[in-house]
C-alpha positions as YAML, in Angstrom:
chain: A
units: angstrom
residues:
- id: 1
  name: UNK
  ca: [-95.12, -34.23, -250.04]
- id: 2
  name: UNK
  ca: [-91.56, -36.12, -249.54]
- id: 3
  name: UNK
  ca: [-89.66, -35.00, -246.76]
- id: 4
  name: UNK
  ca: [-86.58, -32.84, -247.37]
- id: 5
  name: UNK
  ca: [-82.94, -34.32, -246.30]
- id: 6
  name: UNK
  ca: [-80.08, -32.60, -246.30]
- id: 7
  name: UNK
  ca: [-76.47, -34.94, -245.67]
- id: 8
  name: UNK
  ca: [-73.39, -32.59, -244.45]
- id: 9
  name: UNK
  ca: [-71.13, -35.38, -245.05]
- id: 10
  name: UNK
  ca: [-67.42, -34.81, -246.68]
- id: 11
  name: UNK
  ca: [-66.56, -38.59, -246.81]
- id: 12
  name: UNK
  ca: [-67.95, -38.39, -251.21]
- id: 13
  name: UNK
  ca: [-68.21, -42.12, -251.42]
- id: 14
  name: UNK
  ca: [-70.50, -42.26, -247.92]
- id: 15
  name: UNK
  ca: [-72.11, -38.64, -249.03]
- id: 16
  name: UNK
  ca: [-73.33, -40.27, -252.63]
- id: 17
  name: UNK
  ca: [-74.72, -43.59, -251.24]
- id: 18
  name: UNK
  ca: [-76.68, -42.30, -248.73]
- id: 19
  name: UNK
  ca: [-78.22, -40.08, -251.54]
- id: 20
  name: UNK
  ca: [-79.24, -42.51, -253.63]
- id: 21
  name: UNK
  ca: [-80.82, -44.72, -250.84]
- id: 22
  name: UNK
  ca: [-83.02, -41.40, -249.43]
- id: 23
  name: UNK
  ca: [-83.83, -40.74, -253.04]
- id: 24
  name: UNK
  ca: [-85.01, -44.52, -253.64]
- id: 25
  name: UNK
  ca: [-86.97, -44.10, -250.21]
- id: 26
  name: UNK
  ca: [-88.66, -40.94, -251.66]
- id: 27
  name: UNK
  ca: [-87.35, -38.49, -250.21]
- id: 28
  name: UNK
  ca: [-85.84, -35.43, -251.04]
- id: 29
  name: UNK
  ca: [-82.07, -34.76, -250.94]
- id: 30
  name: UNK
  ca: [-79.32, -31.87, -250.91]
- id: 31
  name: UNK
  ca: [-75.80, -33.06, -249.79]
- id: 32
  name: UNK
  ca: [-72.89, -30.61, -248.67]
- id: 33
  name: UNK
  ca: [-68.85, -31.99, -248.26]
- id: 34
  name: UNK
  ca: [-67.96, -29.02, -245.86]
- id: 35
  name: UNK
  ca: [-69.79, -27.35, -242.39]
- id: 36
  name: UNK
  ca: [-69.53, -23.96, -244.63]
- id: 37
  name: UNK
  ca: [-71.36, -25.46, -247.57]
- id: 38
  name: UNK
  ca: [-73.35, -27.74, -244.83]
- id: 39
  name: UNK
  ca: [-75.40, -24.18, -243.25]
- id: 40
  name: UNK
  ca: [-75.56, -22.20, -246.80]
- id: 41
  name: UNK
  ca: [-77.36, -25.05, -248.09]
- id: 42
  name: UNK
  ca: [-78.86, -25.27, -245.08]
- id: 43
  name: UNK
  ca: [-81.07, -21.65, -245.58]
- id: 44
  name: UNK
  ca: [-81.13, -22.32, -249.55]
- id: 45
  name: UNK
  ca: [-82.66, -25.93, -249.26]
- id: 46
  name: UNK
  ca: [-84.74, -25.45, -245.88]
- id: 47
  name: UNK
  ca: [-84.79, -29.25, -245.28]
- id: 48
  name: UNK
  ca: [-86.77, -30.96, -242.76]
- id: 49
  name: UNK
  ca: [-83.89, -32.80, -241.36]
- id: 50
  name: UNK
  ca: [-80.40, -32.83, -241.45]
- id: 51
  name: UNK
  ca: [-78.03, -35.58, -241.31]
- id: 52
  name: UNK
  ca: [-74.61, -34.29, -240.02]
- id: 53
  name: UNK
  ca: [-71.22, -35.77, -239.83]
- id: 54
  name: UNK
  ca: [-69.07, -34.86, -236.65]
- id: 55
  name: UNK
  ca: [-65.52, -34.30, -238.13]
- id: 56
  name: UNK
  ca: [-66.32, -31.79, -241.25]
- id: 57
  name: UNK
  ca: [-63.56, -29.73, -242.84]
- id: 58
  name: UNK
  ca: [-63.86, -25.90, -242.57]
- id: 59
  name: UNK
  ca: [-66.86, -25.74, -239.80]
- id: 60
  name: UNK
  ca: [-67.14, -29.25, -237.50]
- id: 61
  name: UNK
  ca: [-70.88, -30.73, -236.85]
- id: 62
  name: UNK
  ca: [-70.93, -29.31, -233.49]
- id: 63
  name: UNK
  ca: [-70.17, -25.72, -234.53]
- id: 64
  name: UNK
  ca: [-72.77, -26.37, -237.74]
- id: 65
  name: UNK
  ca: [-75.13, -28.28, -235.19]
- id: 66
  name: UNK
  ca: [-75.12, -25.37, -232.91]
- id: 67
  name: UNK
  ca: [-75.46, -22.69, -235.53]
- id: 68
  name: UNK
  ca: [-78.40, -24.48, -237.32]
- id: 69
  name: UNK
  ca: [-80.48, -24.53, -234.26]
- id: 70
  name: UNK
  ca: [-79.79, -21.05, -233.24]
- id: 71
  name: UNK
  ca: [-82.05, -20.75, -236.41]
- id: 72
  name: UNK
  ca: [-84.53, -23.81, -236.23]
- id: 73
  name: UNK
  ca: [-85.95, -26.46, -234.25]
- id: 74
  name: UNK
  ca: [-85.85, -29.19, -237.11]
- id: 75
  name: UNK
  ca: [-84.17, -32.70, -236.11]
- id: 76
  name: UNK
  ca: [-80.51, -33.49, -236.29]
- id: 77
  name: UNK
  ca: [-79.52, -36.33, -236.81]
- id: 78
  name: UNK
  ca: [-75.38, -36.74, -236.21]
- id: 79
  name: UNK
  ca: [-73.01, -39.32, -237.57]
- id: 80
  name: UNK
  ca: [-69.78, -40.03, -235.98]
- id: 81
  name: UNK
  ca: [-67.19, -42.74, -236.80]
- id: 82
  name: UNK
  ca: [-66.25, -43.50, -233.37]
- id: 83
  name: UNK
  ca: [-68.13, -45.03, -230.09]
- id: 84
  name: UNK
  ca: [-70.69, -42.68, -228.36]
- id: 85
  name: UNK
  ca: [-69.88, -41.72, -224.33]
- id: 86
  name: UNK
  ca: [-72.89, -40.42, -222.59]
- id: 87
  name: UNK
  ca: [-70.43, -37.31, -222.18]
- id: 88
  name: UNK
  ca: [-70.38, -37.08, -226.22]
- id: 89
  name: UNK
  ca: [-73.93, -37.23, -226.57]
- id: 90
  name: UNK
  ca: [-74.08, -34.63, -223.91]
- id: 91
  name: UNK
  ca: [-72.01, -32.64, -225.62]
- id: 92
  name: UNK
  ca: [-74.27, -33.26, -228.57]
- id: 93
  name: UNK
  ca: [-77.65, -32.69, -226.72]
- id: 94
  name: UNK
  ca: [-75.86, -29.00, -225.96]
- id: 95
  name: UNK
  ca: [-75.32, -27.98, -228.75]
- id: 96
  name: UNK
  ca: [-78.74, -29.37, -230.21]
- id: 97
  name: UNK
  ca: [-78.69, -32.42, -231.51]
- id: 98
  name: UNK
  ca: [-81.38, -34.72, -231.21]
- id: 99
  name: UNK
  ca: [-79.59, -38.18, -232.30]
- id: 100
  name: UNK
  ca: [-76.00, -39.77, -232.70]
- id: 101
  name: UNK
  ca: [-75.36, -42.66, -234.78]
- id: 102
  name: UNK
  ca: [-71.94, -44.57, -235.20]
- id: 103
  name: UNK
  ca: [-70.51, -45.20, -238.85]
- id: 104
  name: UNK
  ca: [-71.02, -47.43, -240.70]
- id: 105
  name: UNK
  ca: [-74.87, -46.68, -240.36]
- id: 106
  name: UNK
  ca: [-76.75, -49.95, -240.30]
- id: 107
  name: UNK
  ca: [-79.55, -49.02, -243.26]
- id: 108
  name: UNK
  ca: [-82.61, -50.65, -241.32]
- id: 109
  name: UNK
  ca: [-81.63, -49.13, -237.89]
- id: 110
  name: UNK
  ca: [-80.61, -45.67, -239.90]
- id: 111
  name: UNK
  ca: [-83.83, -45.62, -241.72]
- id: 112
  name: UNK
  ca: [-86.10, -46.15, -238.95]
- id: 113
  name: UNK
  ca: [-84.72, -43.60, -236.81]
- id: 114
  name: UNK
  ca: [-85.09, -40.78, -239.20]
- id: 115
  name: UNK
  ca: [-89.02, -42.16, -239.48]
- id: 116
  name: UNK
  ca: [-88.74, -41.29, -235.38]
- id: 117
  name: UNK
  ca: [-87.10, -38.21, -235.84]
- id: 118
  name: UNK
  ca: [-89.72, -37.12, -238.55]
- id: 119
  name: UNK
  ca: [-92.49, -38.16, -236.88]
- id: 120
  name: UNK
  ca: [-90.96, -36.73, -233.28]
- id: 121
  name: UNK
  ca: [-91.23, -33.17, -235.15]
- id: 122
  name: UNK
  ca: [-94.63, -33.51, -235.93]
- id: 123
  name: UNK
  ca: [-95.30, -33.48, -232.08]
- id: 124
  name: UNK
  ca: [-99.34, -34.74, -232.93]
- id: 125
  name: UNK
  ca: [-99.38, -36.83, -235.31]
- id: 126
  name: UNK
  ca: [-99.41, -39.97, -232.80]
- id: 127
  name: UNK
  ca: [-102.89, -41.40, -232.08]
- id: 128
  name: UNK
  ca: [-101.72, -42.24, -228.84]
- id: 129
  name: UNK
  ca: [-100.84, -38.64, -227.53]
- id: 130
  name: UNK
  ca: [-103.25, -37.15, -225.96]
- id: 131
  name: UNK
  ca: [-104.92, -33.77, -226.64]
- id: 132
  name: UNK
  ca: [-102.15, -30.76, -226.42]
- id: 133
  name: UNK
  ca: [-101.85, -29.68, -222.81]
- id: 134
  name: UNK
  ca: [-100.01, -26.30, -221.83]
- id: 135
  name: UNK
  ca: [-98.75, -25.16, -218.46]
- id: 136
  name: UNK
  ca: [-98.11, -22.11, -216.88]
- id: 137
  name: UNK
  ca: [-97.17, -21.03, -213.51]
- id: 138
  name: UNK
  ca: [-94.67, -18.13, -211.99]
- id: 139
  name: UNK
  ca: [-91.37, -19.69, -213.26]
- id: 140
  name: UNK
  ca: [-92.45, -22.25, -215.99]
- id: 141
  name: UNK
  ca: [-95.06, -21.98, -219.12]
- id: 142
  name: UNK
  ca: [-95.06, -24.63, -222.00]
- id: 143
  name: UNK
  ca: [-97.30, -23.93, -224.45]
- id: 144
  name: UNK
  ca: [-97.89, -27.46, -226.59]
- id: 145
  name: UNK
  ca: [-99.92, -25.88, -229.73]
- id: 146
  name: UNK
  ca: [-97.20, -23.02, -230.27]
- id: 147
  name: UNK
  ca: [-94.17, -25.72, -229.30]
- id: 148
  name: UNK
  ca: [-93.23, -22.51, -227.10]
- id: 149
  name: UNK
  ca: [-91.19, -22.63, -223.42]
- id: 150
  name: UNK
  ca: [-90.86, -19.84, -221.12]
- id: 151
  name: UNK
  ca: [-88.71, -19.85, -217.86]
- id: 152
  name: UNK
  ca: [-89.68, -16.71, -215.85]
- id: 153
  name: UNK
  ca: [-91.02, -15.23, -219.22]
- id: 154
  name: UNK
  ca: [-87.95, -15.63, -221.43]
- id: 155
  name: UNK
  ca: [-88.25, -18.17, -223.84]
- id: 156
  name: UNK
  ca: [-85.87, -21.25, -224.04]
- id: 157
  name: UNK
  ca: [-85.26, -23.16, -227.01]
- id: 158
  name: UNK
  ca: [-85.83, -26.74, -226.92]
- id: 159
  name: UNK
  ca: [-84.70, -29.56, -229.21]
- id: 160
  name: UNK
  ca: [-87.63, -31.11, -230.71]
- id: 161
  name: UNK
  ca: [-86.96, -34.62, -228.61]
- id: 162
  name: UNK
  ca: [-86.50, -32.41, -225.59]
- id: 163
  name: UNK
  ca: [-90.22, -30.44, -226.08]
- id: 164
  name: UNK
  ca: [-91.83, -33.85, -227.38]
- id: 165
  name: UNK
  ca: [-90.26, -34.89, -223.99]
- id: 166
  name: UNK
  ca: [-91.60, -32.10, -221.62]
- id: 167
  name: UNK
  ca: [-95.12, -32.67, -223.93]
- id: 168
  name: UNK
  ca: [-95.17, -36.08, -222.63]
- id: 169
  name: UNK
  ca: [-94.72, -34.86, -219.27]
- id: 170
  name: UNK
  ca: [-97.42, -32.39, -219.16]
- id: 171
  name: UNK
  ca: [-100.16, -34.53, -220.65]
- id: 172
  name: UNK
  ca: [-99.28, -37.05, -218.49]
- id: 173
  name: UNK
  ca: [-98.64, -34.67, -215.46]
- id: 174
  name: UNK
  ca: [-98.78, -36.58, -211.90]
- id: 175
  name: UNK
  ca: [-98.62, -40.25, -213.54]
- id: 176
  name: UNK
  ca: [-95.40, -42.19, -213.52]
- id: 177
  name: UNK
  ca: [-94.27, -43.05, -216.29]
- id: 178
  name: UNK
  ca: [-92.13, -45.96, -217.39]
- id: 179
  name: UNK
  ca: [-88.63, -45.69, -218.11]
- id: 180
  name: UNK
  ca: [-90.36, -48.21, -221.59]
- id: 181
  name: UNK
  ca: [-93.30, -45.77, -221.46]
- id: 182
  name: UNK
  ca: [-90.91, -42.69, -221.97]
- id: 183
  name: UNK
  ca: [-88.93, -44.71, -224.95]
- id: 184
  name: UNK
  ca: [-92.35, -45.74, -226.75]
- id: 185
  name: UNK
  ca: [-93.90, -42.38, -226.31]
- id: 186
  name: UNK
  ca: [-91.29, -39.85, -227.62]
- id: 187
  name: UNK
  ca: [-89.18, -41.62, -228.70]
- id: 188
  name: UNK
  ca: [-90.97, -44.04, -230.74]
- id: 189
  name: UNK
  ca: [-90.83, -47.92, -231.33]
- id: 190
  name: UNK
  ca: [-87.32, -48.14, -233.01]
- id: 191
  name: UNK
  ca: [-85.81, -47.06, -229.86]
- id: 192
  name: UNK
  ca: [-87.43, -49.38, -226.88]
- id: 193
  name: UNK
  ca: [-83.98, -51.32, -226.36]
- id: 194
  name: UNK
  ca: [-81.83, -47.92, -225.76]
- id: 195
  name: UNK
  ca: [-82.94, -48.21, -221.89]
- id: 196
  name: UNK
  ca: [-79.65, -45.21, -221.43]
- id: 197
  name: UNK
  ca: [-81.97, -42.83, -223.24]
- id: 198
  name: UNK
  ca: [-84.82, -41.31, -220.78]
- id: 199
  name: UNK
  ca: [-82.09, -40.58, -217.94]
- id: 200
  name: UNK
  ca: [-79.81, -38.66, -220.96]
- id: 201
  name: UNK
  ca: [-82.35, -36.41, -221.87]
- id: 202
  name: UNK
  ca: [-83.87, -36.18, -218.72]
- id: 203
  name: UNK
  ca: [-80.97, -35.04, -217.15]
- id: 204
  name: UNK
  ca: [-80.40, -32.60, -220.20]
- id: 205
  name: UNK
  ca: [-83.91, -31.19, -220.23]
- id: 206
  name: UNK
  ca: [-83.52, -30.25, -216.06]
- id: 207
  name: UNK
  ca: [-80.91, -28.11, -216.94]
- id: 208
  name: UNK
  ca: [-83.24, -25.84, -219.29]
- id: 209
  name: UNK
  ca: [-86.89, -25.98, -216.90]
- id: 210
  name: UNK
  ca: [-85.58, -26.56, -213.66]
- id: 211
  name: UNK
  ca: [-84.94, -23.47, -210.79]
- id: 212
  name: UNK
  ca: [-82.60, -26.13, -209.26]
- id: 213
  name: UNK
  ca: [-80.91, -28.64, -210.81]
- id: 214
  name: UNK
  ca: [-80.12, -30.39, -207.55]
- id: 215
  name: UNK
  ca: [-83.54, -30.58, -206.18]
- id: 216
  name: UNK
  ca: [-85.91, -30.90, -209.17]
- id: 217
  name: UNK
  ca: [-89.52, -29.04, -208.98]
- id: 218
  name: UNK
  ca: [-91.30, -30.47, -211.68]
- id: 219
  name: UNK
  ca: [-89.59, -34.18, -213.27]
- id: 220
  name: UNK
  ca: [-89.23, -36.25, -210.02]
- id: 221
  name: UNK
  ca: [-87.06, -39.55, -210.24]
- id: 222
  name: UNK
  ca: [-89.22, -42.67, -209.08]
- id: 223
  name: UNK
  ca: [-86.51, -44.56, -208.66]
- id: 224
  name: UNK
  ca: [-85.80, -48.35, -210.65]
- id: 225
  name: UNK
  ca: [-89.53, -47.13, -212.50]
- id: 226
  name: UNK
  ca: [-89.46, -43.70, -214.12]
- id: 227
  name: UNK
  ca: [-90.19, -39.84, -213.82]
- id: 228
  name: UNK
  ca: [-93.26, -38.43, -212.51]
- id: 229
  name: UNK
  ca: [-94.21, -34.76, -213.90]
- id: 230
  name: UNK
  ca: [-95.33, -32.50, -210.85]
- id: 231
  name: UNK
  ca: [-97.13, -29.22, -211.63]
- id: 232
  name: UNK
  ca: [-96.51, -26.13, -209.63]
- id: 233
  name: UNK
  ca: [-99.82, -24.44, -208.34]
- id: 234
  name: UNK
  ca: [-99.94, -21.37, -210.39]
- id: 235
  name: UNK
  ca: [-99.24, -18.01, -208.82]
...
């Protein structure tokens, strides 16, 4: 069954190529020119992904980006014209996005990372993950099946890089894994040059799961190598 894609994208020209090329890659595609028009197709279409354009007339991306995952965990993928700070794609990762891209998207590189993002959102379809492993203890329980997080028993949303992240952590709890590890594993292939990546969403994921985000309990920094996941003895 092809993959739904909706494109919130008011630049028409932009909006209609990148139509036809998802349609001639099989998938299925809805496009909106406003935010407004972006989050009613949004509920109408129910798409599996949603690529989303930054400066939007009526609503911007953020606002729509923040709105759509008040209602859904499915991967966004934003677009914006200009250079990415680490501080943008903060801002981003608050609001729920899972990926920038800069304008003009290069079709190779644009294709492969909504393959990732796809297959990210399937959390088991890689053969290399290892059998779903939940955690629980007083303050934090993950449970990998249900792609459900509780701090203290109140759940906390996730994006669905930040849970495949955590997932990683847990299955691999007490190992150290590879800043290259990290990239292959959640990630995917397409991304094992964009080294900035595990320390972003690292840093982003602490401030969900973590009592303190100065001293971290559970993902310890081994520094120049990786994280290491530490469980909590349960209580």
């Amino acid at each position: 069954m092809a993959a739904r894609i909706l494109i919130v994208e008011d630049n028409k020209e932009m909006s209609r190529l990148l139509q036809l090329d998802m349609k001639r890659n099989g998938y299925e595609v809805a496009t909106a020119a406003n935010g407004v028009e972006g989050l009613r197709l949004f509920q109408e279409f129910k798409p599996d992904l949603v690529v989303l354009d930054v400066a939007l007339p009526m609503m911007n991306g953020l606002t729509v980006c923040q709105r759509i995952r008040d209602l859904s965990d499915i991967p966004i993928l934003m677009m914006t014209a200009h250079a990415v700070s680490e501080e943008q794609i903060a801002e981003g990762l608050n609001v729920g996005a899972d990926e920038y891209m800069i304008k003009p998207l290069r079709n190779l590189e644009f294709h492969a990372r909504v393959r990732a993002l796809l297959r990210r959102a399937r959390l088991n379809d890689d053969p290399k993950d290892k059998t779903p492993v939940n955690y629980h203890d007083a303050y934090l329980s993950v449970d990998v099946s249900a792609r459900r997080v509780c701090i203290q028993g109140e759940e906390v949303r996730l994006t669905p890089t930040e849970f495949k992240l955590l997932a990683t952590f847990i299955q691999h709890a007490g190992e150290v894994l590879t800043f290259q590890q990290l990239l292959e594993r959640v990630w995917g292939y397409e991304y094992t040059t964009e080294h900035h990546y595990p320390r972003i969403y690292v840093s982003h994921l602490r401030r969900k799961i973590e009592p303190d985000l100065k001293n971290p309990t559970y993902i310890h920094n081994e520094y120049g190598i990786g994280y290491r996941f530490i469980g909590q003895a349960p209580h």
